[in-house]
N, C-alpha and C positions, 0 to 999 in steps of 0.2 A: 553623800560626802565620802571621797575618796580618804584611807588614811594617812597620815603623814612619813610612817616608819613600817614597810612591810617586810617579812621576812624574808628571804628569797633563797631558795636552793638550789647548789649547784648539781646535778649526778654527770656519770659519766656514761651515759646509750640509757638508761633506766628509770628515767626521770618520769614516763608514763606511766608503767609498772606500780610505780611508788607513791606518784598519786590518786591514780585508780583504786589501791587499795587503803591509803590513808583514808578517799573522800567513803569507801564504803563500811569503815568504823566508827564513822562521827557523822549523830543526827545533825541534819541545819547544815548539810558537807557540798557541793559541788563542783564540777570542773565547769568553768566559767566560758575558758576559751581556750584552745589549743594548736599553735602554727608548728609545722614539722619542715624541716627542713627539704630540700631536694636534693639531686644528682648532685648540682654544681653550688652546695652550700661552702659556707666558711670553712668547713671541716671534711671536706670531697664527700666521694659517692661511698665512703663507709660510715657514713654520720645519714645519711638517707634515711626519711622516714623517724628519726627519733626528734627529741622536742628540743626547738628554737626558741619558743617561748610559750610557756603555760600559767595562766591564772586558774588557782583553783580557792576553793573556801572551804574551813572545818570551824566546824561550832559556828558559820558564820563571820568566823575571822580570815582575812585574805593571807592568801599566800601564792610567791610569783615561785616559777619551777622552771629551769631549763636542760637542755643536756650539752656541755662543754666537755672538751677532748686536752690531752696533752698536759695537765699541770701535774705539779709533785705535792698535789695535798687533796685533802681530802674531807669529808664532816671530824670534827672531832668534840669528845664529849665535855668538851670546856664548853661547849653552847648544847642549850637543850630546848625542848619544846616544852614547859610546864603544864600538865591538863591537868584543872579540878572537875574531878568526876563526882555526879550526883548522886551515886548510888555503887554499893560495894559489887554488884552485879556488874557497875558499869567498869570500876576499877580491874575484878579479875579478867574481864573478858579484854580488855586494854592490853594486860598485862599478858596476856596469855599467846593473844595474834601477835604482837608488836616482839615480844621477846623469842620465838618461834623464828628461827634461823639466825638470830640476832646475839645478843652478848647481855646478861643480866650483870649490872656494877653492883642494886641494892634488890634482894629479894623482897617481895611483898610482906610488911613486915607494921608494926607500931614503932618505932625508934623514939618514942618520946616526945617529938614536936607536930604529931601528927598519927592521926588512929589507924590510917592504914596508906601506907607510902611507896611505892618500886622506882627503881630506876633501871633501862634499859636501851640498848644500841640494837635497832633494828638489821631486816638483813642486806638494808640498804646502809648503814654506820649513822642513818640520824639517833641521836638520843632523845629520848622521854622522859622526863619524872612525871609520874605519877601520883595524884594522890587524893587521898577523900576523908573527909572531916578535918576540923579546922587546924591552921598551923596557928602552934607556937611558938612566936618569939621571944624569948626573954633574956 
């Protein structure tokens, strides 16, 4: 059963890069399928070879990936990807590859609604929060 609402990311030349290493952080992770453009794609012979269309999975959960040229925007950390990590092993090592050339907003930390939480903009501009043992809402 296909699901109704999947994520989709846009990069710009780097969308394989970025998969390849997402899917080799997260058990249950792979690239599904991968078209790459040619010479005479939508984006000419300097888009060659990067992704037209990529399904990949993390945790199992799907995510579509392309590589699109020419707009004036870009990931920003108003949207994130929320992972609950089963083990503080799993959280520091999250935190440690994803925020590695990236931008840290909340260091690894307890803040209160949560035992151990990070937030980070990888070195591709997707955001992360991070976090392990239960939230609190109150």
């Amino acid at each position: 059963m296909n699901p109704k609402i999947t994520t989709f990311l846009m990069f710009e030349g780097d969308a394989e890069e970025a998969i390849t290493f997402y899917t080799s952080l997260f058990d249950d992770s792979e690239i599904v399928r991968i078209a790459k453009y040619g010479p005479d794609g939508q984006f000419g012979p300097d888009a060659e070879g990067t992704v037209q269309h990529a399904l990949f999975t993390l945790k199992g959960q799907p995510y579509i990936a392309i590589d699109s040229y020419g707009h004036d925007f870009t990931f920003t950390p108003a949207i994130s990807l929320f992972v609950e990590c089963d083990s503080e092993e799993e959280i520091d090592k999250l935190y440690e590859k994803l925020s590695d050339g990236g931008e840290v907003a909340m260091p690894l930390n307890n803040y209160g609604f949560s035992t151990k939480f990070g937030w980070v903009q990888d070195r591709f501009g997707v955001s992360w929060q991070l976090n392990y043992g239960a939230l609190e809402f109150e």
